[in-house]
C-alpha positions, 0 to 999 in steps of 0.5 A: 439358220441356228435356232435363237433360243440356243444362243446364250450369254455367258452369265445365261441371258437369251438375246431376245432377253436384252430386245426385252429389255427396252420394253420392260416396263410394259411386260411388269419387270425391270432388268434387274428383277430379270437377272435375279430371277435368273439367279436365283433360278441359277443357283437352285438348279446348281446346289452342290453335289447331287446324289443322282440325275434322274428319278423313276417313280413307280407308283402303285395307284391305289395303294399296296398293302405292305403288310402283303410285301415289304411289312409283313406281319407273320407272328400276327393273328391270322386276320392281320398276317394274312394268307401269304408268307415270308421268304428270305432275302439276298440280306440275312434278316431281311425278309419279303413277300414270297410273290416278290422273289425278284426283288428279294434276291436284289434286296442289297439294292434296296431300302424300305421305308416302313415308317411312312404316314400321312392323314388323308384316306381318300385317293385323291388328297393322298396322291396329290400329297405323296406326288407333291410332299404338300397337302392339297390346298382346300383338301376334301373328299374327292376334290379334283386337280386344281392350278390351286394345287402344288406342283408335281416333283418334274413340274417344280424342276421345270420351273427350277431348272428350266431346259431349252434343249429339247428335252422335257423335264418330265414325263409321266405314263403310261396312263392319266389317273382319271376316272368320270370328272375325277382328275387326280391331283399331284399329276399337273404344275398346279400354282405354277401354270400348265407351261410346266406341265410335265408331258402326260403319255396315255398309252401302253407301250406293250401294244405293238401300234405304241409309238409317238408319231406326234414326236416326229415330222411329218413325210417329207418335211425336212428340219431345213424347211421346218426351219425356214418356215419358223423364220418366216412366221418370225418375221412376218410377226415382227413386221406386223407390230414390232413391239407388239410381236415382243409383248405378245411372245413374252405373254402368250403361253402358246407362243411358248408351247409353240417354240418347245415344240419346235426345239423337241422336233429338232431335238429329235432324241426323246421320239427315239427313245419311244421307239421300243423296237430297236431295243433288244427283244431278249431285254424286253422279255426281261421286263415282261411283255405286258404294260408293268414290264414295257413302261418301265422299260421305257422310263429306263430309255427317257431317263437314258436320254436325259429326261430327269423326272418319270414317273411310271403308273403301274396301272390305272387309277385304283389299280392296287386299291384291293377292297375285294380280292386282296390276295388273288389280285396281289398273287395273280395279277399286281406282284408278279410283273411289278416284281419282274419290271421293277427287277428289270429296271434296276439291272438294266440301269445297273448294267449300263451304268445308270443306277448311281445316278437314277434314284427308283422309288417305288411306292402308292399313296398310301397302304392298307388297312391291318385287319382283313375286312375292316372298314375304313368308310368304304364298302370292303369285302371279306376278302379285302383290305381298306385305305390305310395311310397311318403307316405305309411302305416305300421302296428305294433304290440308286441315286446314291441309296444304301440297299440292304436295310429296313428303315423305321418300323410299324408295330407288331400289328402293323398299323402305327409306327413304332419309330420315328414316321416320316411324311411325304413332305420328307419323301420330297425333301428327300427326292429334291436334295439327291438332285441337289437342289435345297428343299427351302428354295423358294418357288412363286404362285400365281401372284408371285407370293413365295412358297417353299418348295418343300417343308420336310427333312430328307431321309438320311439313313438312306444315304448313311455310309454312301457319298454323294457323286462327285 
Protein backbone atom coordinates (compact mmCIF):
# COMPACT_ATOMS: atom_id res chain seq x y z
CA UNK A 1 0.00 0.00 0.00
CA UNK A 2 1.75 3.30 -1.00
CA UNK A 3 2.31 5.57 1.64
CA UNK A 4 -0.48 8.80 1.97
CA UNK A 5 1.87 11.22 2.55
CA UNK A 6 3.63 10.68 -0.70
CA UNK A 7 0.64 11.26 -2.85
CA UNK A 8 0.54 14.79 -3.85
CA UNK A 9 -1.49 17.39 -5.87
CA UNK A 10 -0.21 19.20 -8.59
CA UNK A 11 -0.31 22.61 -6.92
CA UNK A 12 1.56 20.37 -3.51
CA UNK A 13 -1.68 19.96 -1.29
CA UNK A 14 -1.76 16.42 0.43
CA UNK A 15 -4.90 14.50 0.27
CA UNK A 16 -5.43 14.24 3.94
CA UNK A 17 -5.20 18.30 3.49
CA UNK A 18 -8.50 18.41 1.25
CA UNK A 19 -10.27 15.58 4.46
CA UNK A 20 -9.19 18.73 6.56
CA UNK A 21 -10.76 20.86 4.91
CA UNK A 22 -14.29 20.27 6.07
CA UNK A 23 -13.21 20.65 9.71
CA UNK A 24 -10.96 23.74 9.24
CA UNK A 25 -12.72 25.85 11.38
CA UNK A 26 -12.34 23.41 14.25
CA UNK A 27 -8.15 23.14 13.69
CA UNK A 28 -7.89 27.43 13.51
CA UNK A 29 -7.41 27.59 9.75
CA UNK A 30 -9.41 28.31 6.48
CA UNK A 31 -8.75 26.76 3.24
CA UNK A 32 -7.42 29.77 1.95
CA UNK A 33 -4.91 30.52 4.98
CA UNK A 34 -3.68 26.90 4.11
CA UNK A 35 -2.87 27.41 0.34
CA UNK A 36 -1.11 30.70 1.36
CA UNK A 37 0.74 29.29 3.76
CA UNK A 38 1.80 26.58 1.23
CA UNK A 39 2.49 29.33 -1.13
CA UNK A 40 4.16 31.05 0.57
CA UNK A 41 6.35 28.24 1.80
CA UNK A 42 6.42 27.55 -1.90
CA UNK A 43 7.91 30.43 -3.36
CA UNK A 44 10.58 30.79 -0.55
CA UNK A 45 11.90 27.30 -1.02
CA UNK A 46 11.94 28.35 -4.66
CA UNK A 47 14.08 31.54 -5.09
CA UNK A 48 15.84 31.39 -8.21
CA UNK A 49 19.23 30.35 -8.98
CA UNK A 50 20.89 28.88 -5.65
CA UNK A 51 24.69 29.09 -5.58
CA UNK A 52 24.68 25.75 -3.79
CA UNK A 53 22.54 22.76 -2.17
CA UNK A 54 23.94 21.56 0.97
CA UNK A 55 25.86 23.26 3.66
CA UNK A 56 28.79 21.96 6.19
CA UNK A 57 29.55 23.96 8.99
CA UNK A 58 32.52 23.33 10.95
CA UNK A 59 32.37 24.92 13.86
CA UNK A 60 35.21 25.09 16.08
CA UNK A 61 33.68 25.34 19.62
CA UNK A 62 35.27 27.47 21.57
CA UNK A 63 36.74 29.72 19.34
CA UNK A 64 39.93 29.68 17.17
CA UNK A 65 42.14 32.37 17.63
CA UNK A 66 42.89 33.89 13.90
CA UNK A 67 45.77 35.31 14.86
CA UNK A 68 47.16 31.61 15.26
CA UNK A 69 45.57 30.65 11.66
CA UNK A 70 44.32 32.44 9.03
CA UNK A 71 45.20 36.57 10.58
CA UNK A 72 48.39 36.24 11.86
CA UNK A 73 50.19 39.07 12.77
CA UNK A 74 53.94 38.66 12.46
CA UNK A 75 55.44 42.09 12.34
CA UNK A 76 53.69 42.51 15.68
CA UNK A 77 55.26 42.77 19.18
CA UNK A 78 55.93 39.43 20.24
CA UNK A 79 53.10 39.42 22.94
CA UNK A 80 50.42 39.62 20.11
CA UNK A 81 52.12 37.55 16.98
CA UNK A 82 52.83 34.89 19.11
CA UNK A 83 55.06 31.65 18.74
CA UNK A 84 54.01 30.26 15.35
CA UNK A 85 55.01 31.56 11.94
CA UNK A 86 53.60 32.11 8.49
CA UNK A 87 53.99 30.15 5.74
CA UNK A 88 53.00 30.77 2.12
CA UNK A 89 50.08 29.57 0.42
CA UNK A 90 49.09 27.94 -3.16
CA UNK A 91 48.18 31.90 -3.82
CA UNK A 92 51.08 34.52 -4.09
CA UNK A 93 50.62 36.91 -1.05
CA UNK A 94 48.55 34.73 0.57
CA UNK A 95 49.96 33.52 3.86
CA UNK A 96 48.78 30.71 6.80
CA UNK A 97 49.46 29.45 9.96
CA UNK A 98 52.60 26.82 9.38
CA UNK A 99 50.54 23.91 11.31
CA UNK A 100 47.73 24.29 8.47
CA UNK A 101 49.67 23.35 5.63
CA UNK A 102 46.97 21.37 4.02
CA UNK A 103 44.82 24.11 3.62
CA UNK A 104 47.59 26.47 2.56
CA UNK A 105 48.19 24.48 -0.43
CA UNK A 106 44.41 24.52 -1.39
CA UNK A 107 43.92 28.11 -0.40
CA UNK A 108 42.83 28.67 -4.15
CA UNK A 109 39.83 27.15 -2.89
CA UNK A 110 39.11 29.39 -0.20
CA UNK A 111 38.05 32.53 1.00
CA UNK A 112 38.80 34.41 4.60
CA UNK A 113 36.80 36.44 6.10
CA UNK A 114 38.94 38.55 8.53
CA UNK A 115 36.48 40.97 9.29
CA UNK A 116 33.77 39.23 11.22
CA UNK A 117 32.36 40.70 14.61
CA UNK A 118 29.72 40.68 16.88
CA UNK A 119 29.37 42.12 20.64
CA UNK A 120 28.91 39.05 23.08
CA UNK A 121 32.23 37.38 24.96
CA UNK A 122 30.20 34.63 26.44
CA UNK A 123 30.10 31.27 24.75
CA UNK A 124 26.67 31.10 24.81
CA UNK A 125 25.13 34.08 23.32
CA UNK A 126 27.74 33.97 20.68
CA UNK A 127 26.94 30.45 19.47
CA UNK A 128 23.60 31.16 19.60
CA UNK A 129 24.04 34.52 17.37
CA UNK A 130 26.95 32.78 14.78
CA UNK A 131 24.59 29.39 14.59
CA UNK A 132 21.45 31.64 13.94
CA UNK A 133 22.58 35.41 12.60
CA UNK A 134 20.38 36.91 15.39
CA UNK A 135 21.02 37.70 18.95
CA UNK A 136 19.71 35.75 21.46
CA UNK A 137 16.47 36.95 22.87
CA UNK A 138 17.00 38.05 26.42
CA UNK A 139 20.74 37.49 25.96
CA UNK A 140 22.87 37.25 29.54
CA UNK A 141 25.68 35.73 30.85
CA UNK A 142 25.42 31.95 30.37
CA UNK A 143 21.66 32.08 29.33
CA UNK A 144 20.75 28.40 28.23
CA UNK A 145 18.93 27.37 24.88
CA UNK A 146 15.28 28.46 24.97
CA UNK A 147 12.08 27.64 22.22
CA UNK A 148 12.54 31.56 22.80
CA UNK A 149 15.20 31.61 20.75
CA UNK A 150 15.95 31.87 16.77
CA UNK A 151 16.08 28.75 14.73
CA UNK A 152 19.26 27.08 13.61
CA UNK A 153 20.14 27.97 9.75
CA UNK A 154 18.65 23.70 9.13
CA UNK A 155 15.62 24.25 11.60
CA UNK A 156 14.63 27.55 9.27
CA UNK A 157 15.03 25.30 5.95
CA UNK A 158 12.93 22.85 7.77
CA UNK A 159 10.40 25.14 8.04
CA UNK A 160 10.92 26.85 4.47
CA UNK A 161 11.11 24.25 2.63
CA UNK A 162 9.55 21.25 4.58
CA UNK A 163 10.78 17.43 3.06
CA UNK A 164 8.34 14.49 3.11
CA UNK A 165 10.78 11.99 1.67
CA UNK A 166 12.48 10.77 4.34
CA UNK A 167 15.35 12.65 4.46
CA UNK A 168 16.16 15.05 7.31
CA UNK A 169 16.80 18.71 6.65
CA UNK A 170 19.44 18.71 9.08
CA UNK A 171 21.95 16.83 11.15
CA UNK A 172 24.28 18.16 13.42
CA UNK A 173 27.20 15.87 15.16
CA UNK A 174 29.23 14.55 16.14
CA UNK A 175 28.41 15.91 19.87
CA UNK A 176 25.75 17.92 21.92
CA UNK A 177 27.41 21.45 23.35
CA UNK A 178 26.25 20.82 26.81
CA UNK A 179 27.92 21.12 29.61
CA UNK A 180 26.03 20.49 33.52
CA UNK A 181 22.57 22.46 32.72
CA UNK A 182 24.19 24.66 30.36
CA UNK A 183 22.67 23.69 26.79
CA UNK A 184 24.18 25.97 24.19
CA UNK A 185 21.86 27.69 22.37
CA UNK A 186 21.91 28.09 18.27
CA UNK A 187 21.67 24.02 18.33
CA UNK A 188 17.32 23.54 18.31
CA UNK A 189 14.47 25.50 16.05
CA UNK A 190 13.70 27.53 19.00
CA UNK A 191 10.47 29.73 18.24
CA UNK A 192 9.73 27.29 15.58
CA UNK A 193 9.02 23.92 17.89
CA UNK A 194 11.01 20.97 18.35
CA UNK A 195 9.05 19.46 15.15
CA UNK A 196 11.97 21.39 13.29
CA UNK A 197 14.51 20.27 15.33
CA UNK A 198 17.49 19.26 13.38
CA UNK A 199 18.63 15.40 14.19
CA UNK A 200 21.40 15.70 17.26
CA UNK A 201 24.06 12.64 16.65
CA UNK A 202 26.07 12.22 19.99
CA UNK A 203 28.72 9.84 18.75
CA UNK A 204 32.13 9.49 17.30
CA UNK A 205 32.03 8.09 14.15
CA UNK A 206 35.84 7.22 14.84
CA UNK A 207 34.63 4.46 17.25
CA UNK A 208 34.66 1.23 15.54
CA UNK A 209 30.93 0.32 17.52
CA UNK A 210 29.76 4.07 15.74
CA UNK A 211 26.84 3.10 13.85
CA UNK A 212 22.84 4.22 13.71
CA UNK A 213 20.87 1.10 14.61
CA UNK A 214 17.75 3.10 15.75
CA UNK A 215 18.09 4.27 11.42
CA UNK A 216 17.22 0.45 10.56
CA UNK A 217 14.35 -2.16 11.26
CA UNK A 218 14.56 -4.47 13.52
CA UNK A 219 15.65 -8.48 12.40
CA UNK A 220 13.10 -9.84 10.79
CA UNK A 221 10.47 -6.86 10.27
CA UNK A 222 10.00 -6.31 6.83
CA UNK A 223 9.02 -2.93 5.32
CA UNK A 224 5.89 -4.85 3.88
CA UNK A 225 4.79 -5.71 7.53
CA UNK A 226 5.79 -2.48 8.88
CA UNK A 227 3.47 -1.14 6.28
CA UNK A 228 0.66 -3.06 7.24
CA UNK A 229 0.99 -2.59 10.68
CA UNK A 230 1.05 1.47 10.16
CA UNK A 231 -2.29 0.75 8.27
CA UNK A 232 -3.90 -0.66 11.00
CA UNK A 233 -3.25 1.50 13.46
CA UNK A 234 -4.52 4.18 10.91
CA UNK A 235 -7.45 2.40 10.64
CA UNK A 236 -8.18 1.59 14.18
CA UNK A 237 -7.58 5.38 14.91
CA UNK A 238 -10.05 6.45 12.54
CA UNK A 239 -12.63 4.07 13.48
CA UNK A 240 -12.50 5.19 17.14
CA UNK A 241 -13.38 8.97 16.68
CA UNK A 242 -13.52 9.78 13.01
CA UNK A 243 -13.25 13.55 13.47
CA UNK A 244 -11.31 13.30 16.46
CA UNK A 245 -8.49 11.01 14.60
CA UNK A 246 -8.51 14.09 12.13
CA UNK A 247 -8.06 16.73 14.97
CA UNK A 248 -6.07 14.67 16.82
CA UNK A 249 -3.33 14.15 13.68
CA UNK A 250 -3.21 17.86 12.88
CA UNK A 251 -2.36 18.84 16.86
CA UNK A 252 -0.28 16.06 18.21
CA UNK A 253 3.46 16.54 17.62
CA UNK A 254 4.02 12.82 18.17
CA UNK A 255 1.83 11.99 15.48
CA UNK A 256 3.90 13.82 13.47
CA UNK A 257 7.19 12.44 14.92
CA UNK A 258 5.68 9.10 14.37
CA UNK A 259 4.94 9.50 10.56
CA UNK A 260 8.67 11.09 9.85
CA UNK A 261 9.87 8.00 11.60
CA UNK A 262 8.17 6.06 9.45
CA UNK A 263 8.98 7.88 5.97
CA UNK A 264 12.95 7.59 7.21
CA UNK A 265 12.55 3.91 8.10
CA UNK A 266 11.34 3.39 4.44
CA UNK A 267 13.69 5.75 3.11
CA UNK A 268 16.34 3.69 4.08
CA UNK A 269 19.33 6.13 2.66
CA UNK A 270 20.21 8.41 5.53
CA UNK A 271 20.96 4.88 7.73
CA UNK A 272 23.31 3.92 4.90
CA UNK A 273 25.32 6.81 4.83
CA UNK A 274 26.15 6.19 8.45
CA UNK A 275 27.53 3.13 7.80
CA UNK A 276 31.24 4.09 7.33
CA UNK A 277 32.62 0.61 6.54
CA UNK A 278 31.62 0.59 3.23
CA UNK A 279 33.70 3.63 2.44
CA UNK A 280 37.21 3.27 1.08
CA UNK A 281 39.59 2.68 3.92
CA UNK A 282 42.63 4.55 2.12
CA UNK A 283 39.77 7.68 2.05
CA UNK A 284 39.28 7.23 5.27
CA UNK A 285 42.86 7.44 6.34
CA UNK A 286 42.57 10.42 3.97
CA UNK A 287 40.62 12.38 6.57
CA UNK A 288 42.08 10.84 9.52
CA UNK A 289 41.14 8.09 11.79
CA UNK A 290 40.36 10.23 14.82
CA UNK A 291 36.83 12.13 15.43
CA UNK A 292 37.76 15.65 13.17
CA UNK A 293 38.78 13.62 10.33
CA UNK A 294 35.54 10.77 10.57
CA UNK A 295 32.84 13.51 11.33
CA UNK A 296 33.81 15.19 8.33
CA UNK A 297 33.93 12.30 6.38
CA UNK A 298 30.60 11.64 7.23
CA UNK A 299 29.05 15.11 6.58
CA UNK A 300 30.61 14.53 3.18
CA UNK A 301 28.23 11.19 3.11
CA UNK A 302 24.85 13.11 4.38
CA UNK A 303 25.22 15.65 2.20
CA UNK A 304 25.85 13.12 -0.78
CA UNK A 305 22.69 11.51 -0.12
CA UNK A 306 20.78 14.97 0.00
CA UNK A 307 20.66 16.13 3.81
CA UNK A 308 21.04 20.15 3.02
CA UNK A 309 22.10 21.24 6.40
CA UNK A 310 25.23 19.63 8.53
CA UNK A 311 27.03 20.94 10.84
CA UNK A 312 30.04 19.33 12.16
CA UNK A 313 31.53 20.20 16.01
CA UNK A 314 34.99 19.68 15.64
CA UNK A 315 35.12 18.83 19.10
CA UNK A 316 33.17 19.42 22.53
CA UNK A 317 31.69 22.60 24.11
CA UNK A 318 35.03 24.85 24.54
CA UNK A 319 37.25 22.50 22.83
CA UNK A 320 38.97 25.46 21.06
CA UNK A 321 38.53 27.92 23.91
CA UNK A 322 42.58 28.04 24.93
CA UNK A 323 42.85 30.09 27.96
CA UNK A 324 45.86 28.04 28.87
CA UNK A 325 48.10 26.24 26.41
CA UNK A 326 47.29 28.29 23.57
CA UNK A 327 49.95 27.18 21.43
CA UNK A 328 50.70 23.51 22.65
CA UNK A 329 46.89 22.84 22.10
CA UNK A 330 46.57 24.75 18.72
CA UNK A 331 50.16 22.72 17.38
CA UNK A 332 49.64 19.22 19.07
CA UNK A 333 46.00 18.79 19.27
CA UNK A 334 43.28 21.08 17.48
CA UNK A 335 45.19 22.31 13.96
CA UNK A 336 46.46 19.43 12.63
CA UNK A 337 43.53 16.96 11.96
CA UNK A 338 41.01 20.06 11.58
CA UNK A 339 43.70 20.74 8.61
CA UNK A 340 43.88 16.99 7.52
CA UNK A 341 39.75 16.75 7.65
CA UNK A 342 38.81 19.80 6.39
CA UNK A 343 41.40 19.07 3.39
CA UNK A 344 39.85 15.78 2.94
CA UNK A 345 36.54 17.09 2.85
CA UNK A 346 37.14 19.74 -0.02
CA UNK A 347 39.01 17.10 -2.18
CA UNK A 348 36.50 14.28 -1.79
CA UNK A 349 33.72 16.64 -2.47
CA UNK A 350 35.65 17.95 -5.42
CA UNK A 351 36.40 14.59 -6.69
CA UNK A 352 32.85 13.60 -6.73
CA UNK A 353 31.60 16.56 -7.83
CA UNK A 354 29.89 18.00 -4.88
CA UNK A 355 32.07 21.05 -4.07
CA UNK A 356 30.11 23.50 -6.39
CA UNK A 357 27.05 22.80 -5.02
CA UNK A 358 28.17 22.44 -1.12
CA UNK A 359 29.00 25.61 0.62
CA UNK A 360 31.93 24.36 3.60
CA UNK A 361 32.22 27.28 5.98
CA UNK A 362 34.44 26.67 8.82
CA UNK A 363 34.29 28.91 11.57
CA UNK A 364 33.94 29.29 15.96
CA UNK A 365 31.80 31.95 17.79
CA UNK A 366 34.18 34.04 17.97
CA UNK A 367 38.18 34.61 18.42
CA UNK A 368 40.68 35.54 20.65
CA UNK A 369 42.09 37.96 22.31
CA UNK A 370 45.37 39.98 20.65
CA UNK A 371 47.62 40.17 23.65
CA UNK A 372 48.99 36.84 25.01
CA UNK A 373 47.60 36.80 28.57
CA UNK A 374 45.15 39.14 28.55
CA UNK A 375 42.15 39.05 30.48
CA UNK A 376 38.62 39.45 29.01
CA UNK A 377 36.84 38.73 32.58
CA UNK A 378 38.07 35.01 32.59
CA UNK A 379 40.82 33.73 34.66
CA UNK A 380 43.61 33.40 31.60
CA UNK A 381 46.97 31.72 32.04
CA UNK A 382 50.20 33.33 30.58
CA UNK A 383 49.99 31.13 28.02
CA UNK A 384 46.68 31.99 26.93
CA UNK A 385 44.49 33.91 25.10
CA UNK A 386 40.92 35.08 26.09
CA UNK A 387 37.37 35.40 24.32
CA UNK A 388 37.64 37.96 21.77
CA UNK A 389 34.40 38.41 19.33
CA UNK A 390 35.83 42.51 18.20
CA UNK A 391 36.93 40.89 15.24
CA UNK A 392 37.20 37.09 14.09
CA UNK A 393 38.05 34.94 11.26
CA UNK A 394 36.00 32.65 9.04
CA UNK A 395 36.55 30.27 6.46
CA UNK A 396 34.68 29.56 3.16
CA UNK A 397 34.74 27.45 0.32
CA UNK A 398 32.33 25.93 -2.63
CA UNK A 399 28.87 26.59 -3.00
CA UNK A 400 29.94 29.00 -5.73
CA UNK A 401 32.84 30.82 -3.52
CA UNK A 402 35.65 32.39 -5.36
CA UNK A 403 38.79 30.78 -3.42
CA UNK A 404 42.21 32.32 -3.46
CA UNK A 405 41.19 35.73 -1.38
CA UNK A 406 41.49 37.62 1.74
CA UNK A 407 38.13 39.42 2.38
CA UNK A 408 38.15 42.47 5.12
CA UNK A 409 41.08 42.95 7.06
CA UNK A 410 41.71 43.42 11.14
CA UNK A 411 44.29 45.94 12.09
CA UNK A 412 48.01 45.53 12.60
CA UNK A 413 47.12 44.49 15.92
CA UNK A 414 44.50 42.42 15.23
CA UNK A 415 41.96 43.53 17.45
CA UNK A 416 39.36 45.84 15.30
CA UNK A 417 38.55 45.80 11.84
CA UNK A 418 40.26 48.00 9.72
CA UNK A 419 37.50 47.69 6.86
CA UNK A 420 34.08 47.28 6.59
CA UNK A 421 32.90 44.31 9.60
CA UNK A 422 30.55 41.92 9.01
CA UNK A 423 28.03 40.50 11.44
CA UNK A 424 26.63 37.21 11.64
CA UNK A 425 23.22 38.44 10.66
CA UNK A 426 25.54 38.44 7.36
CA UNK A 427 27.01 35.33 7.72
CA UNK A 428 23.41 34.01 7.60
CA UNK A 429 22.45 36.48 4.89
CA UNK A 430 25.09 34.92 3.16
CA UNK A 431 24.41 31.11 4.07
CA UNK A 432 20.17 31.38 2.90
CA UNK A 433 21.00 33.52 -0.44
CA UNK A 434 23.61 30.72 -1.92
CA UNK A 435 20.57 28.25 -1.10
CA UNK A 436 18.14 30.56 -2.86
CA UNK A 437 16.37 31.57 -0.50
CA UNK A 438 15.86 35.50 0.40
CA UNK A 439 16.85 36.71 3.76
CA UNK A 440 13.68 38.84 4.26
CA UNK A 441 11.39 35.75 3.90
CA UNK A 442 9.36 35.74 6.71
CA UNK A 443 8.92 33.05 9.27
CA UNK A 444 6.33 32.81 12.01
CA UNK A 445 6.69 32.43 16.08
CA UNK A 446 4.64 30.69 18.34
CA UNK A 447 1.81 33.34 18.14
CA UNK A 448 2.09 33.68 14.30
CA UNK A 449 3.73 37.08 14.60
CA UNK A 450 6.08 37.37 11.64
CA UNK A 451 9.86 37.49 12.00
CA UNK A 452 12.33 37.94 9.38
CA UNK A 453 14.35 35.36 8.59
CA UNK A 454 17.50 37.15 8.44
CA UNK A 455 18.42 41.04 8.73
CA UNK A 456 21.89 41.22 7.41
CA UNK A 457 23.33 41.88 3.73
CA UNK A 458 25.10 38.69 1.99
CA UNK A 459 29.04 38.77 1.47
CA UNK A 460 29.16 39.31 -1.91
CA UNK A 461 32.79 39.48 -2.57
CA UNK A 462 32.86 35.84 -1.97
CA UNK A 463 31.02 35.25 -4.99
CA UNK A 464 32.37 38.34 -7.01
CA UNK A 465 33.43 37.09 -10.58
CA UNK A 466 31.60 33.21 -9.90
CA UNK A 467 27.86 32.69 -11.44
CA UNK A 468 25.32 31.21 -9.78
CA UNK A 469 24.39 27.40 -11.11
CA UNK A 470 21.99 27.10 -13.54
Amino acid sequence: MPMETTHRHAVGILRREFLQVGFSGLLGLSWPEILAKRARAAAAGAAESPRARSLILVFLTGGLSHLDSFDMKPEAPAGIRGEFRPIDTAVPGIHYCEHLPRLAARADKLAVVRSLAHSYRNHLNATHEILTGHPQPGAFFDKVASRDDYPCYASAVDAIRPRRDGIPSGVLLPTFLMEGPLIWPGQHAGFLGPRHDPWQVRQDPSRPEFGFDGLSLPAGLTLERLDRRKSLLDRLSAARDPLGALVAQAKDPFRDQVERAYTLLLSGQVARAFDLGDEDPHLRDRYGRHMFGQSLLLARRLVEVGVPMVQVNLGRVQTWDTHSANFQSLKHRLLPPTDQGVAALLDDLAARGLLDQTLVIVTGEFGRTPRIGQSTGNVNSRDGRDHWAAVFSAVFAGGGVRGGQMIGQSDKMGAYPASRPYRPADLAATVYQALGIDPATELRDRLDRPIRLCSGEPITPLFEGNTPRG
